[in-house]
VOKE-27450 format. One record per residue (C-alpha): x, y, z; residue in one letter; residue number from 1. Coordinates in steps of 0.02 Angstrom, whole numbers. Layout:
REM residues N
<site px="X" py="Y" pz="Z" aa="a" i="NUM"/>
...
//
This chain:
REM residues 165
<site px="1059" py="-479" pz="-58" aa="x" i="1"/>
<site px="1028" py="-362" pz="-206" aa="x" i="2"/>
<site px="852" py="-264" pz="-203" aa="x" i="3"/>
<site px="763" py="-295" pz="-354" aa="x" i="4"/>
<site px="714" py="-133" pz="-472" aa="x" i="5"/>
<site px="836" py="-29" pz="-395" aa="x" i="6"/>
<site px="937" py="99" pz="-488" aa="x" i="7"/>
<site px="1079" py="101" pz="-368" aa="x" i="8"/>
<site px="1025" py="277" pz="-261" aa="x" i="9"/>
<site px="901" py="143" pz="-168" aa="x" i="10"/>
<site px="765" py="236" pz="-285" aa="x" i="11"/>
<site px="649" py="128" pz="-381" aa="x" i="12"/>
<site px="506" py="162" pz="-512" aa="x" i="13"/>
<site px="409" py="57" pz="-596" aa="x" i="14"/>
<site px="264" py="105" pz="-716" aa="x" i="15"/>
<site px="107" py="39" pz="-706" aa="x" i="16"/>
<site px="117" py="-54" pz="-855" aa="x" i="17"/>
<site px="271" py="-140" pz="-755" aa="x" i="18"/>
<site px="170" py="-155" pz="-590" aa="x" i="19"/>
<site px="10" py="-250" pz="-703" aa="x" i="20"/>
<site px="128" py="-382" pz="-717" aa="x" i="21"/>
<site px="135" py="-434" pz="-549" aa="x" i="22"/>
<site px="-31" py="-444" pz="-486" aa="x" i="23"/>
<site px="-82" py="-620" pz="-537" aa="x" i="24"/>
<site px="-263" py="-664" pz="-606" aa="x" i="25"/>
<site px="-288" py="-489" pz="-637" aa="x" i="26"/>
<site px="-332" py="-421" pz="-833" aa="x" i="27"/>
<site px="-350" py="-223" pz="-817" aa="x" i="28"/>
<site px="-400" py="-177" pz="-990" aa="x" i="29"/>
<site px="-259" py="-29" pz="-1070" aa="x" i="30"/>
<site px="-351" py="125" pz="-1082" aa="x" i="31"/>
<site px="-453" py="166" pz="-1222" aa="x" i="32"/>
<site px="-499" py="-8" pz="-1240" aa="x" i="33"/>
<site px="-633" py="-25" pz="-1103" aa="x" i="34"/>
<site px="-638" py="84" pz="-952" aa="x" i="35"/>
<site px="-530" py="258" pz="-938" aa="x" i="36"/>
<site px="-536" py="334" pz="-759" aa="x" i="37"/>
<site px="-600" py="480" pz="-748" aa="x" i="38"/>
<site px="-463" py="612" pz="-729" aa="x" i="39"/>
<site px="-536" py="688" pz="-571" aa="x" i="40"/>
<site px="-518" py="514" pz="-470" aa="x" i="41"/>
<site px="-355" py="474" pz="-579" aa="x" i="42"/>
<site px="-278" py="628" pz="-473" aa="x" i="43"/>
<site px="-358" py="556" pz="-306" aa="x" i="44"/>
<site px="-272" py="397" pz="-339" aa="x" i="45"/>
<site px="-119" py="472" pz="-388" aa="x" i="46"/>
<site px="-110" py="601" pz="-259" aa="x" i="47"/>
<site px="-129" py="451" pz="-124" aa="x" i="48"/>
<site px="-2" py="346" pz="-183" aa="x" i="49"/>
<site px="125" py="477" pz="-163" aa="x" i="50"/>
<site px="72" py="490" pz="3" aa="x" i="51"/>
<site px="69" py="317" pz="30" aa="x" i="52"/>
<site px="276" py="295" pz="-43" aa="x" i="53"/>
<site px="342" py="421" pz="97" aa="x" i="54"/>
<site px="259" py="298" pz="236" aa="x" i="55"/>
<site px="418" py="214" pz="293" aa="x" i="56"/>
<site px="347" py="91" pz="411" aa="x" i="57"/>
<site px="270" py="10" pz="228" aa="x" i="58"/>
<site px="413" py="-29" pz="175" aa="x" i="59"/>
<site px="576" py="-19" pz="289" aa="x" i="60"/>
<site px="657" py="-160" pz="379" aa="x" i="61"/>
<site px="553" py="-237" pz="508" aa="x" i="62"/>
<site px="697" py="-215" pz="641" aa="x" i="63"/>
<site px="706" py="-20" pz="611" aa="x" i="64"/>
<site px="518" py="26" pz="634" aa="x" i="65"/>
<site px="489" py="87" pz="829" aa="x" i="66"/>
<site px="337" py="10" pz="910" aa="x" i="67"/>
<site px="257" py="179" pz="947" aa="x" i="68"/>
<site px="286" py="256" pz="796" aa="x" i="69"/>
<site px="216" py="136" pz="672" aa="x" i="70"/>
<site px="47" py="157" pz="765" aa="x" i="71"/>
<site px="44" py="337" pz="749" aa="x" i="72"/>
<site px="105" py="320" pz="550" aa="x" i="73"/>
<site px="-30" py="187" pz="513" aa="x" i="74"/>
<site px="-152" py="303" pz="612" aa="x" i="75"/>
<site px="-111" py="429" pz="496" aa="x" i="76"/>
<site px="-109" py="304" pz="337" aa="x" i="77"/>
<site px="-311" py="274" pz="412" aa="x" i="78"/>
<site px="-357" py="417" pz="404" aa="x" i="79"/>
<site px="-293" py="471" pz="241" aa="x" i="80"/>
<site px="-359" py="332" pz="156" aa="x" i="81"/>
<site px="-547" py="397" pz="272" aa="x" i="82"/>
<site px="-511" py="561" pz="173" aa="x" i="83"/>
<site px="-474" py="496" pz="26" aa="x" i="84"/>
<site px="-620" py="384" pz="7" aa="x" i="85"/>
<site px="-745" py="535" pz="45" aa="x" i="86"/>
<site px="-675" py="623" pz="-88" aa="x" i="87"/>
<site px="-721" py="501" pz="-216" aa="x" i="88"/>
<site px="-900" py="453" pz="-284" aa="x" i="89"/>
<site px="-998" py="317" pz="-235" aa="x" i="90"/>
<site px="-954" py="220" pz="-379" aa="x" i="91"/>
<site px="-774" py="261" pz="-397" aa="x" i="92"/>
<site px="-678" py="64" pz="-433" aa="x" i="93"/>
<site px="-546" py="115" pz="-309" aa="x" i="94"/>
<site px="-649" py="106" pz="-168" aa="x" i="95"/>
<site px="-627" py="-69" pz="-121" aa="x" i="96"/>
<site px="-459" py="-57" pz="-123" aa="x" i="97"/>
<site px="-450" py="75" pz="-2" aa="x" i="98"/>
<site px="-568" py="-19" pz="98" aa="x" i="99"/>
<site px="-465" py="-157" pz="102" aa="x" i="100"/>
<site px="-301" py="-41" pz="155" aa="x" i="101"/>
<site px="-397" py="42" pz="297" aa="x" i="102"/>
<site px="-473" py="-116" pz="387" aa="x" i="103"/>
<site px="-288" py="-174" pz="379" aa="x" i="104"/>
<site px="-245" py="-14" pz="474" aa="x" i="105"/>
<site px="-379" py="-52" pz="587" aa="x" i="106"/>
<site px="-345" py="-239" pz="621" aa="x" i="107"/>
<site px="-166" py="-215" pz="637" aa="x" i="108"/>
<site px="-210" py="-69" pz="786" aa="x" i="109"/>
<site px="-349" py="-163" pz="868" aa="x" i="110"/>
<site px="-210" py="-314" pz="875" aa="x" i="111"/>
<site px="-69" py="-210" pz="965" aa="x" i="112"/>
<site px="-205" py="-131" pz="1066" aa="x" i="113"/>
<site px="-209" py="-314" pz="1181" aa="x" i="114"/>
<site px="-32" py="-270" pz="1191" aa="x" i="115"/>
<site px="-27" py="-214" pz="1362" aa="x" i="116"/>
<site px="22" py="-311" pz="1518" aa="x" i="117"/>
<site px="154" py="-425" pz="1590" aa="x" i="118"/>
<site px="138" py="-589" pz="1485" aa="x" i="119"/>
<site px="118" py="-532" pz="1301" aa="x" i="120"/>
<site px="270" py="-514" pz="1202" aa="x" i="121"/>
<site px="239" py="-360" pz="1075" aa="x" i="122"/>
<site px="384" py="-376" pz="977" aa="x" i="123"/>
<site px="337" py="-556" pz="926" aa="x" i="124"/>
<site px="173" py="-522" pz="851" aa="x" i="125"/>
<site px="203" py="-350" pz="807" aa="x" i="126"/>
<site px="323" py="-418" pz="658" aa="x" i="127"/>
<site px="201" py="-523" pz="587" aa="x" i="128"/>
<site px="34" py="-396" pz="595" aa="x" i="129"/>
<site px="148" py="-278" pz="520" aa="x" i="130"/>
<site px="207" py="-404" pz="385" aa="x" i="131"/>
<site px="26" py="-441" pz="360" aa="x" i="132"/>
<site px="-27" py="-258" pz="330" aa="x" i="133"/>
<site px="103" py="-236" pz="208" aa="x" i="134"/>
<site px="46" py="-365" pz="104" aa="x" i="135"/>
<site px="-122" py="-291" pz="106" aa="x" i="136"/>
<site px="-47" py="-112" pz="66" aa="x" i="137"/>
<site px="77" py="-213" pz="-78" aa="x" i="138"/>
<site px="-87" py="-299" pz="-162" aa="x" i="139"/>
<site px="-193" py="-137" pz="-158" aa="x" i="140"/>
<site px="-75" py="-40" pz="-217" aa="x" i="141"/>
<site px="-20" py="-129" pz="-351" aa="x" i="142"/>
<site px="-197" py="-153" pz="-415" aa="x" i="143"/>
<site px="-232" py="34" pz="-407" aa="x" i="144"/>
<site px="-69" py="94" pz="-493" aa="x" i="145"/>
<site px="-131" py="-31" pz="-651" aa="x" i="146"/>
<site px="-311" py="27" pz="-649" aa="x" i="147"/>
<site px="-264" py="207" pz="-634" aa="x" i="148"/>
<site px="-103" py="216" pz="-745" aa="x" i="149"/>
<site px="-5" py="280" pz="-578" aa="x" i="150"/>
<site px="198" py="243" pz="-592" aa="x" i="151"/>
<site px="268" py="211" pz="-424" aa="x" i="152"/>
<site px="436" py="261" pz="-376" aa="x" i="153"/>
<site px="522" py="236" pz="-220" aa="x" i="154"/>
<site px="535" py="105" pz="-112" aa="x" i="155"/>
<site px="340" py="84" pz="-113" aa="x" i="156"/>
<site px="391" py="-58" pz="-236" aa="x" i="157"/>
<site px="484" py="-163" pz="-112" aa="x" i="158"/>
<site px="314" py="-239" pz="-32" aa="x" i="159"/>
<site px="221" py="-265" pz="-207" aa="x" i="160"/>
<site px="166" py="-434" pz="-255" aa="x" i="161"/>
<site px="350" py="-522" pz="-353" aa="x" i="162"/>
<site px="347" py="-514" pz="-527" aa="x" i="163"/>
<site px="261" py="-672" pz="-618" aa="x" i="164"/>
<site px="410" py="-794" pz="-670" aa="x" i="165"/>
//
């Protein structure tokens, strides 16, 4: 099956004008006509997404991400996203969205946390909690990069919202 957006390295990019397209329901105004970020909290953004495209268990196949591991990487994804928000101002529009991202971090650890014992099968659930934080991460992200004018590139783009047919 051929990976849509991809430029044949497995790299993708996609501007945000690109990325608006997808998220249904949603009218972000093009700057200059209504709200402009401010360029201090445009770099937060931006700087966090490119943190966010080299997290691997967003985006690679289910079968390849180790159970351990993808705790400790959405650990880390937490608390970015904790360090992120206090470096914006109370009234910054990207703080719901980060919200959003973190209590998927933390619902998808306090779920694997009743992992433990003979009769629960990890690798059953684990799949779909992990499914259901990407689609979280996919939304969010692809409503920041429109709001904030932030391309994407990598293979971030595999888990945003399909493209409106």
């Amino acid at each position: 099956m051929q990976q849509p957006f991809s430029d044949g390295d497995r790299r993708t990019k996609l501007t945000s004008q690109e990325v608006s397209g997808r998220i249904a329901g949603l009218s972000i105004p093009r700057f200059g006509l209504s709200w402009n970020p401010p360029d201090a909290e445009r770099k937060i953004i931006q700087r966090l997404i490119l943190f966010l495209e080299e997290r691997r268990v967003l985006y690679d196949p289910l079968e390849l991400e180790l159970f351990a591991w993808a705790s400790d990487s959405i650990l880390g994804i937490r608390s970015e996203l904790t360090k992120t928000l206090q470096k914006l101002g109370s009234q910054s529009k990207a703080i719901p969205h980060l919200k959003a991202m973190r209590a998927a971090c933390i619902q998808y650890l306090d779920q694997i946390r009743y992992l433990e014992g003979p009769d629960k099968l990890p690798w059953v659930n684990y799949f779909t909690w992990l499914g259901e934080l990407r689609g979280v991460f996919g939304s969010q992200i692809a409503q920041l990069s429109a709001m904030y004018g932030v391309d994407l590139e990598g293979d971030i783009v595999k888990i945003l919202p399909t493209p409106e047919e």
